[in-house]
C-alpha positions as CSV (number, residue, x, y, z in Angstrom):
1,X,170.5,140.3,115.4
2,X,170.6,140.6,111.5
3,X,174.7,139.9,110.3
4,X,176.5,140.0,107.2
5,X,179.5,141.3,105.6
6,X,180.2,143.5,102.6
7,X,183.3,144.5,100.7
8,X,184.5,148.3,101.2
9,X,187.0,150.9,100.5
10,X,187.4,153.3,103.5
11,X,190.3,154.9,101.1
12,X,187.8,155.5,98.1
13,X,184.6,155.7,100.0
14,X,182.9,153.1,97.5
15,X,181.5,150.0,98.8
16,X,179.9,146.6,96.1
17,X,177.4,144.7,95.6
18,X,178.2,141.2,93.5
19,X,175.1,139.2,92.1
20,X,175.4,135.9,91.1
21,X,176.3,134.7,87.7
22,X,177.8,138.2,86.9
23,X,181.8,137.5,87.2
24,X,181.5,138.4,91.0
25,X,184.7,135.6,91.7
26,X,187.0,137.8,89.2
27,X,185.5,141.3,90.1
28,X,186.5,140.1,93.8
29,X,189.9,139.6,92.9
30,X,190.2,142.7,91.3
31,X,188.9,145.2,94.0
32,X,191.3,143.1,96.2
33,X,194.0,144.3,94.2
34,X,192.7,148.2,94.4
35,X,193.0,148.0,98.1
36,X,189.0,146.9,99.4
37,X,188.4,144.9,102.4
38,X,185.6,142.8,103.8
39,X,183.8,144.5,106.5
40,X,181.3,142.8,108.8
41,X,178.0,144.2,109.3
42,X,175.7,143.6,112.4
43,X,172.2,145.0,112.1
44,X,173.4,147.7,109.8
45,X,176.5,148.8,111.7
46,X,180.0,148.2,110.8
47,X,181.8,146.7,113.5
48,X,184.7,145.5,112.0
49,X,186.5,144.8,108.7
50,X,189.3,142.1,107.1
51,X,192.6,142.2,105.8
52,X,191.3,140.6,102.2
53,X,188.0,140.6,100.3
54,X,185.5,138.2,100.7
55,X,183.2,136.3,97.6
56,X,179.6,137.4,98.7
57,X,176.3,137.7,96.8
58,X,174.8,140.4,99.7
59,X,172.6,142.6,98.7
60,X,172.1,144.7,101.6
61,X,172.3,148.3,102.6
62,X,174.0,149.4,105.2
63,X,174.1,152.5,107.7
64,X,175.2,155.5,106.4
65,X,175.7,154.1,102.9
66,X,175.1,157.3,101.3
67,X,178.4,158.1,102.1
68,X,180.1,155.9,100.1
69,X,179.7,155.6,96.3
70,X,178.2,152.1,94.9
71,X,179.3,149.6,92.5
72,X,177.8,146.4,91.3
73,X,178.3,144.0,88.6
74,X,175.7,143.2,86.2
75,X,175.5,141.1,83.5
76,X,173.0,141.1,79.9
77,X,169.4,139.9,81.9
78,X,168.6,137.6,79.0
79,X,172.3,135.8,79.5
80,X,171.9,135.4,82.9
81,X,168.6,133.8,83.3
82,X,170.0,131.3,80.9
83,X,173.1,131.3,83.3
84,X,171.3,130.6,86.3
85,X,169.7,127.6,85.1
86,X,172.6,126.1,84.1
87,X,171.8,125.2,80.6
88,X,174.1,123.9,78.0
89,X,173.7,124.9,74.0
90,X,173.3,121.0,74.0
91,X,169.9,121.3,75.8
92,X,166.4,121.1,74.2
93,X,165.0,123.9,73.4
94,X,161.3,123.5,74.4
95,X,162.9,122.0,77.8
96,X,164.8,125.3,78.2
97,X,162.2,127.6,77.4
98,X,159.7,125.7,79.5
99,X,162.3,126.1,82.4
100,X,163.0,129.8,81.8
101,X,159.7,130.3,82.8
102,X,159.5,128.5,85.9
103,X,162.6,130.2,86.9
104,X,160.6,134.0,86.1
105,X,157.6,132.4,87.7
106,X,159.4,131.3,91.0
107,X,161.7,134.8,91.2
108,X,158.3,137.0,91.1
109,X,157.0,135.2,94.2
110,X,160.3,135.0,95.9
111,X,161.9,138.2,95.2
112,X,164.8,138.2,97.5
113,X,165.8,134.9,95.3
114,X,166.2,137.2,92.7
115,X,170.0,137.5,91.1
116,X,168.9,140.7,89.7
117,X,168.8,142.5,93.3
118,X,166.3,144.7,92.0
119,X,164.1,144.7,95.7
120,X,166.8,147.2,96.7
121,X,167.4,149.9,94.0
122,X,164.2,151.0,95.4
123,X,166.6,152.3,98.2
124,X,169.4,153.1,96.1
125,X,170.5,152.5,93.0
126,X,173.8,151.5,91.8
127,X,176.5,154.8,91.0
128,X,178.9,152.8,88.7
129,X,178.1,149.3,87.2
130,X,180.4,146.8,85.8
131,X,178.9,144.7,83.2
132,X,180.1,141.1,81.8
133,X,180.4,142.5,78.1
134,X,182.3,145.8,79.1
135,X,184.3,145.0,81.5
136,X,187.2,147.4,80.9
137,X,185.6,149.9,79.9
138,X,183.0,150.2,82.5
139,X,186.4,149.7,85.2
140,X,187.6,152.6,83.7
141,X,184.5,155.1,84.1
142,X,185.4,155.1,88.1
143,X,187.6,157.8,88.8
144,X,189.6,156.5,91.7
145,X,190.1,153.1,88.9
146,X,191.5,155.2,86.2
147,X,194.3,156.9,88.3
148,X,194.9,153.7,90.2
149,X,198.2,151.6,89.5
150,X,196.6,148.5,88.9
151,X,195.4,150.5,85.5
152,X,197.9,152.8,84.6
153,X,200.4,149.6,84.5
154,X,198.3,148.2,82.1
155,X,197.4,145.2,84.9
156,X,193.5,145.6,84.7
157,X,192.6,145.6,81.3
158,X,194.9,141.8,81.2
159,X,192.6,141.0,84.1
160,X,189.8,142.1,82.0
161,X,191.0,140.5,78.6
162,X,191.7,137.1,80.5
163,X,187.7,136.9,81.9
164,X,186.6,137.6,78.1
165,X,189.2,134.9,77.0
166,X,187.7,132.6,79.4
167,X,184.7,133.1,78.0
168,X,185.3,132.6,74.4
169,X,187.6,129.8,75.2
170,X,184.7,128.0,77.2
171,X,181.4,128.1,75.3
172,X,180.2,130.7,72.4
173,X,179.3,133.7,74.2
174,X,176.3,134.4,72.6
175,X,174.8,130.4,73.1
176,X,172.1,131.9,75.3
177,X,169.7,133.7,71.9
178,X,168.9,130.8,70.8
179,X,166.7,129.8,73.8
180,X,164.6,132.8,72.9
181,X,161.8,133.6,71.0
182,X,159.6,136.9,71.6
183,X,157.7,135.6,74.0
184,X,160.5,134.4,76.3
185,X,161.9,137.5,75.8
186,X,159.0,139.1,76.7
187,X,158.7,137.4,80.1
188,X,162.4,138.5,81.0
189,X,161.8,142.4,80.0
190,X,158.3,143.0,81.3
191,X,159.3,141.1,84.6
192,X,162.8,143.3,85.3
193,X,163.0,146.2,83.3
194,X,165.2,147.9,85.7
195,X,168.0,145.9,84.7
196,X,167.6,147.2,81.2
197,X,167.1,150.8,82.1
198,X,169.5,151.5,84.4
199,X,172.5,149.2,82.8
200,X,171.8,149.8,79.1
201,X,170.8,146.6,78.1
202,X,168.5,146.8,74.9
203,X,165.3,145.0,74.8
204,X,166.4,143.3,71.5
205,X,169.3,142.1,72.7
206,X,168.1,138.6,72.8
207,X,167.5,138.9,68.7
């Protein structure tokens, strides 16, 4: 018996997927706000949901799934190599480098370790994606979002603005480019190109 749990909207018919190291603690918070709940899953079936969200990194299908639509948060691929390794601007560069490879190496032969959840688009690809860089203005491309009070109010884009604040406040956003050289960069794009295709990241975005 396979188990798990995924957040939902029965009202909006949309259900999430959160990768790791893409802003998945905030983006909970918010779809908690816009009314979603934690459902738990047993060998593909709903059987029963939760008064709140739940913080999850699933990436799992689920039965009858096409009837909902799907969002997931994403995040510049470059940026969150770096961020899964937990490297500091303070770091060596060769060091870094060296470990940005090991990380590409050990992903390819363990997909399902993979924070870019590309083993499932294969099954379905994402309808609406929230990226790290856009956040507000990705939240507002969903149609239920842009009518909902949590927008009109003016509430999400200060959720929004805070998360960039954080950001700035905590480290220079753009810290990550200077681990990378073409070849580097080269490993990340040829190894998951989805996650440039389908979010609109550009290959040179690591220049």
């Amino acid at each position: 018996m396979k188990s798990w749990f995924i957040n939902i909207s029965e009202q909006y018919k949309y259900f999430t997927w959160t990768p790791e190291r893409t802003g998945s603690t905030h983006f909970t918070n918010i779809i908690s706000k816009l009314g979603f709940q934690s459902a738990d899953i047993v060998d593909g079936k709903i059987i029963s949901y939760k008064e709140n969200t739940r913080h999850n990194h699933f990436c799992t299908l689920f039965e009858n799934h096409w009837d909902y639509k799907f969002i997931i948060t994403t995040r510049n691929p470059y940026s969150m190599v770096l961020s899964m390794l937990g490297v500091s601007y303070m770091e060596n560069l060769s060091d870094v480098q060296y470990e940005i490879e090991l990380r590409i190496e050990h992903i390819l032969q363990n997909p399902f370790d993979s924070p870019f959840c590309c083993q499932c688009f294969q099954n379905r690809k994402p309808d609406y994606f929230l990226r790290l860089e856009n956040l507000y203005e990705d939240w507002i491309k969903i149609p239920f979002v842009q009518t909902h009070e949590l927008n009109i109010s003016g509430e999400l884009k200060k959720l929004t603005e805070i998360r960039m604040n954080e950001q700035k406040n905590t480290e220079d956003v753009n810290y990550w480019k200077k681990y990378y050289n073409k070849r580097i960069a080269d490993l990340v794009y040829y190894n998951f190109p989805n996650n440039f295709e389908l979010f609109g990241y550009d290959k040179d975005s690591w220049k």
